[in-house]
C-alpha positions as CSV (number, residue, x, y, z in Angstrom):
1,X,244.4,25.7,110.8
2,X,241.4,24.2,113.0
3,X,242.6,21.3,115.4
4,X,239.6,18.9,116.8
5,X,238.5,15.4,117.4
6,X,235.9,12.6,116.3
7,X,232.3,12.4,117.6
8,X,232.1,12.1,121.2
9,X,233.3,14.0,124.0
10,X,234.4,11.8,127.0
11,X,233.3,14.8,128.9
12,X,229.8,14.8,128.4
13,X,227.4,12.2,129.6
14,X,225.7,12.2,126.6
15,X,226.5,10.4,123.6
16,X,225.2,11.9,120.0
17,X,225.4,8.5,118.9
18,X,223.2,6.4,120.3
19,X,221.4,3.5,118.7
20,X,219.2,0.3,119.0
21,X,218.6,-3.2,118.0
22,X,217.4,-3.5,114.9
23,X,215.2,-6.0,116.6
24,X,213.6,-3.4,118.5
25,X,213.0,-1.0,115.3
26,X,210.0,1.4,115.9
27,X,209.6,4.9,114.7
28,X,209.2,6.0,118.1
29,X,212.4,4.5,119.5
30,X,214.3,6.1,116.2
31,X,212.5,9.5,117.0
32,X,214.0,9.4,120.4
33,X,217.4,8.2,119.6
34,X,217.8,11.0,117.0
35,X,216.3,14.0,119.3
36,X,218.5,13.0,122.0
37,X,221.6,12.4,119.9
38,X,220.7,16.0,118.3
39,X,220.6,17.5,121.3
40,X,223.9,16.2,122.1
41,X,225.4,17.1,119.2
42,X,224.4,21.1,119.6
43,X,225.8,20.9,123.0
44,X,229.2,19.6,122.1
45,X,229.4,22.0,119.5
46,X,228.4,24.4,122.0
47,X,231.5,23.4,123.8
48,X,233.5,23.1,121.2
49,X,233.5,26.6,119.9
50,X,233.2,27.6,123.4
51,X,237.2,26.1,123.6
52,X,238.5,26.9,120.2
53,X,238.0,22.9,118.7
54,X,236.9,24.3,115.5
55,X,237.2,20.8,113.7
56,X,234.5,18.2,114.4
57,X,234.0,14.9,113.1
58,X,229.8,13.6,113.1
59,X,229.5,10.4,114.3
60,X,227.9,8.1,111.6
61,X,225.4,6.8,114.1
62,X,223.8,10.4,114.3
63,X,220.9,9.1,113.2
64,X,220.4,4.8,113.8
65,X,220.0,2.4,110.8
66,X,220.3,5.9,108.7
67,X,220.9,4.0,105.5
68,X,219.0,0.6,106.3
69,X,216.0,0.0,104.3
70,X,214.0,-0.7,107.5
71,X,214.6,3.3,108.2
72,X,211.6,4.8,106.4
73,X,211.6,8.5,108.4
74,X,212.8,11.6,106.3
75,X,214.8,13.0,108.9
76,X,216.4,15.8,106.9
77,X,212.6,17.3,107.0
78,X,211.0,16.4,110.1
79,X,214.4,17.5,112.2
80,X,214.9,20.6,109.5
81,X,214.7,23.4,112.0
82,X,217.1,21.6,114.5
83,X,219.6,20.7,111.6
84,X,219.3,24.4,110.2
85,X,220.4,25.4,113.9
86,X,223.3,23.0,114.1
87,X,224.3,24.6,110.8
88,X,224.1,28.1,111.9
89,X,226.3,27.1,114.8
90,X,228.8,25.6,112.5
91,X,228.6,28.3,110.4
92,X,228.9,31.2,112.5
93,X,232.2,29.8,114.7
94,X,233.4,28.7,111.3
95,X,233.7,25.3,112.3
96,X,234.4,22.4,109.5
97,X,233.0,19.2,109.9
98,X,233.8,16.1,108.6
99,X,231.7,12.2,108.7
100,X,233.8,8.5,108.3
101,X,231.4,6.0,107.5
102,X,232.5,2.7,108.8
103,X,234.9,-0.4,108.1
104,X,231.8,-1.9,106.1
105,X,231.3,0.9,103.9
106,X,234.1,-0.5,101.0
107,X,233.2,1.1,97.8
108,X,235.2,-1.5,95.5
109,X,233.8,-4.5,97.2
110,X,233.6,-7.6,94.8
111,X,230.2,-8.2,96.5
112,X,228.1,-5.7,94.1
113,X,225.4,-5.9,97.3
114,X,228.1,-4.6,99.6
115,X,229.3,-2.1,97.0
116,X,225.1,-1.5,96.8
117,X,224.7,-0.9,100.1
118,X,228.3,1.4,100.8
119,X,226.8,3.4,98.1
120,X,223.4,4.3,100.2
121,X,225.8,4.9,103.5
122,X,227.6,7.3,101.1
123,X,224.9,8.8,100.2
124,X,223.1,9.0,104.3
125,X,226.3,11.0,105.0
126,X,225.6,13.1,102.1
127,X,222.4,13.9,102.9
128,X,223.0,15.1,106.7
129,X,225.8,17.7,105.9
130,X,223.2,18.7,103.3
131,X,220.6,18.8,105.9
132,X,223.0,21.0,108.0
133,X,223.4,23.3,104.7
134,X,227.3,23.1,104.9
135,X,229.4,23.7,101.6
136,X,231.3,21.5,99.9
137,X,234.6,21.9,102.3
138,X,232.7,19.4,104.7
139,X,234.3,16.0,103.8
140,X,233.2,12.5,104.1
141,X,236.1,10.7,104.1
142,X,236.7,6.7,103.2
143,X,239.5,4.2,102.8
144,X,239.6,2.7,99.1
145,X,238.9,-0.6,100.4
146,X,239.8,-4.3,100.0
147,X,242.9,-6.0,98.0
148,X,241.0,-9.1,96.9
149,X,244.2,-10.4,95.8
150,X,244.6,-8.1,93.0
151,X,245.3,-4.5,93.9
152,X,245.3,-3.3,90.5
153,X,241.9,-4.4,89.7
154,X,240.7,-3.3,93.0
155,X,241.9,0.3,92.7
156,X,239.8,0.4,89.2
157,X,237.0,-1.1,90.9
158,X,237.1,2.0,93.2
159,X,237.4,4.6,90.3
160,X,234.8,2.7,88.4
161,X,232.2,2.6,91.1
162,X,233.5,6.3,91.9
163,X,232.7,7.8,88.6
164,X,228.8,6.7,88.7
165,X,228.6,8.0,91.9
166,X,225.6,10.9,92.7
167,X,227.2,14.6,92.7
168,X,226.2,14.6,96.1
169,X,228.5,12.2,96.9
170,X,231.4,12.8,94.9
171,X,231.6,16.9,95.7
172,X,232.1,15.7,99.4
173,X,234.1,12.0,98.8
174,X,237.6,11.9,99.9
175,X,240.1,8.8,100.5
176,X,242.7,8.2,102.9
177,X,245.6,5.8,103.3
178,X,245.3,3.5,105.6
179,X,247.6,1.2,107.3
180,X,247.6,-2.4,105.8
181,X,246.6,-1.7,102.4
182,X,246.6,1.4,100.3
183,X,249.3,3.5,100.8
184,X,249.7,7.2,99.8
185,X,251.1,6.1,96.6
186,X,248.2,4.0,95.8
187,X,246.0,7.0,96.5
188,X,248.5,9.2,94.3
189,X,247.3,7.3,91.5
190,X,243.5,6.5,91.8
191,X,243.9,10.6,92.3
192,X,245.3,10.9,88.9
193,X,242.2,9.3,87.2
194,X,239.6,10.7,89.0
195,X,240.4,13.5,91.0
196,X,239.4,12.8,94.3
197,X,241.3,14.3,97.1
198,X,243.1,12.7,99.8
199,X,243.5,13.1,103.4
200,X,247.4,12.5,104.9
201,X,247.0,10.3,107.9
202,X,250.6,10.2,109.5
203,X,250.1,7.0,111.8
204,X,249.0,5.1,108.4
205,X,251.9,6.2,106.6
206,X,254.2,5.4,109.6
207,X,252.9,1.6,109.0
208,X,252.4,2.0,105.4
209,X,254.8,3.8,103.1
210,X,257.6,3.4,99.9
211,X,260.0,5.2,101.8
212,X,258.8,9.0,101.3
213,X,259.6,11.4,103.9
214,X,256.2,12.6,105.3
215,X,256.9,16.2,104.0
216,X,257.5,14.9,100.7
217,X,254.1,13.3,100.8
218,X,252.5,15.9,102.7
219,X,253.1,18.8,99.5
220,X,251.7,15.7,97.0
221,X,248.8,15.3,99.3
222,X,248.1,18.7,99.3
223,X,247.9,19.3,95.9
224,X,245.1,16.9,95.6
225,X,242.6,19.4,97.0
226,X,240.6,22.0,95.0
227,X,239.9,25.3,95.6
228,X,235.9,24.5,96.4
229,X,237.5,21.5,98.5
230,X,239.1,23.8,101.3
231,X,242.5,23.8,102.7
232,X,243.3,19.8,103.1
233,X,242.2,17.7,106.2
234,X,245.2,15.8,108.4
235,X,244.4,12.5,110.4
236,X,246.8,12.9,113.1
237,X,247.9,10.1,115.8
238,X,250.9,8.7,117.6
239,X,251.5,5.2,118.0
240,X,250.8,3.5,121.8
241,X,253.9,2.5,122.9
242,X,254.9,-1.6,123.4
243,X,251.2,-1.6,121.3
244,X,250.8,-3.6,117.8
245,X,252.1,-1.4,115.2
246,X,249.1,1.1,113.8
247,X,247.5,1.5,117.5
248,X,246.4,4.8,118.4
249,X,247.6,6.4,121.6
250,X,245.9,7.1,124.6
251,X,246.7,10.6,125.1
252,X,248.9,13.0,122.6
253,X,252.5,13.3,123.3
254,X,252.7,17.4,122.6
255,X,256.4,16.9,121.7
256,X,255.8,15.0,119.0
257,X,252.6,16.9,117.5
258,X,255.0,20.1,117.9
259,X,257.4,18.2,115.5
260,X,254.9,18.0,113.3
261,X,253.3,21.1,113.2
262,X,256.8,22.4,112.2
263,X,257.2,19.6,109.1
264,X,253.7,21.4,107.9
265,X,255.3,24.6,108.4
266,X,258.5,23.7,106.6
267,X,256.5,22.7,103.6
268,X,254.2,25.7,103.5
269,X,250.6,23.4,104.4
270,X,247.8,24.4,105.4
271,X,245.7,21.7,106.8
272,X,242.9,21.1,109.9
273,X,244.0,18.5,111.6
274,X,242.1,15.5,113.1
275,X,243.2,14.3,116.5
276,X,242.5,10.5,116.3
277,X,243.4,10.2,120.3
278,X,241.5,7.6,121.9
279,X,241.2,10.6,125.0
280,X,239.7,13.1,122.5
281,X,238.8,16.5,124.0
282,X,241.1,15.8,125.9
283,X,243.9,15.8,124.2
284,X,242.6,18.2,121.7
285,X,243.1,20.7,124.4
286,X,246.5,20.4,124.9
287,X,247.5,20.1,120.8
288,X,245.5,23.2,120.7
289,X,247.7,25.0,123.1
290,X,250.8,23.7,121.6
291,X,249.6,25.3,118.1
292,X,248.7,28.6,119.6
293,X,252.5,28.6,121.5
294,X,253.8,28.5,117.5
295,X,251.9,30.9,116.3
296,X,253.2,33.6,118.9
């Protein structure tokens, strides 16, 4: 099991995401955005396997407007030598990485020109785990998407548009429940036609569910992923109290991630587990420690 967080570390002044106007564009802003952001990126990575965080999620701003036709620059070439680092880093602390383009990435838009354009952000996240030379058990992960007032239609809409995906796209593509929407269930079943695995996010379920016990759904869940794909990936977060329903908390509450560590355990999964904590590193620490105390 490898415990981490997503893409910044409060810690650090640096952020490896930082961007621009698009009203500003010029190559040599975007050359400087993506050299510092790089250079942020090795550093918390640095840290990272420096404390035992061996799961990492790359924010999707690693490189601005990566996916915008405006963005003419190959960085996959011009930055090879510092991607081929950042890959040897990953690779030698067996770290796993994972990238989750954004709420405006929806595959089974009715919009073909959104659907258009979530394919090329699809395939910009593709292209920089490629760029890092990581194998397949790096994961971009995605929610199916909009209802449009017909679920049914919507879920083959996704398979549909899945199945003329690139390979580059598809050997990496996984879905997750979320928390308004598409439920476990609902991901059960696009699973069925096309394969795709799917990441167990327990706050989602919480919000979002047909009355299954999470280690019920947490065995189904796990069945979903291949051999090639890795051992499954867990979004993990607890709700903030006297919050709307589906907000993340501020910092973990270890009793509660102790609970269900031992829910995996009962169930015999094997997962790396996300920490979607607004506090990050922060509370990665902690969750980290609480999984070591188990294991002794």
């Amino acid at each position: 099991m490898k415990i981490g967080y997503p893409c910044i570390n409060n810690g650090f002044e640096c952020r490896p995401s930082r961007t621009f106007r698009l009203d500003n564009y010029s190559e040599d802003i975007l050359r400087d955005k993506v050299s510092g952001n790089l250079d942020c990126l090795e550093k918390i990575l640095d840290w990272n396997s420096d404390k035992g965080l061996l799961f990492f999620r790359i924010t999707s701003d690693l490189i601005p407007f990566g996916s915008h036709p405006v963005h003419e620059l190959n960085f996959a070439d011009e930055y090879a030598e510092t991607f081929q680092h950042l890959g040897e880093i990953i690779n030698t602390h067996s770290m796993r990485i994972s990238m989750h383009p954004g709420q405006y990435t929806v595959l089974n838009s009715k919009d073909e020109d959104v659907a258009e354009r979530a394919i090329a952000e699809l395939q910009y996240h593709a292209d920089i785990l490629d760029a890092l030379g990581l194998d397949v058990k790096h994961k971009i992960q995605i929610h199916v998407g909009g209802v449009y007032g017909d679920k049914s239609a919507s879920m083959q809409r996704f398979i549909q548009r899945y199945t003329k995906l690139p390979p580059a796209i598809t050997r990496r593509l996984v879905i997750e429940n979320d928390d308004v929407s598409y439920s476990v269930a609902d991901c059960l079943e696009i699973h069925d036609e096309i394969g795709v695995p799917i990441i167990f996010d327990n706050l989602h379920h919480a919000c979002l569910h047909n009355e299954e016990k999470e280690a019920e759904v947490l065995q189904q869940v796990s069945g979903t992923w291949g051999t090639d794909d890795g051992i499954p990936m867990i979004d993990y977060s607890d709700q903030e109290p006297g919050e709307r329903v589906g907000k993340h908390r501020e910092h973990i509450e270890t009793n509660h991630f102790h609970d269900f560590l031992q829910t995996l355990e009962s169930v015999n999964c094997d997962a790396d587990i996300m920490l979607e904590i607004k506090d990050k590193e922060k509370s990665a620490l902690p969750a980290l420690a609480v999984w070591k105390e188990l294991q002794s």
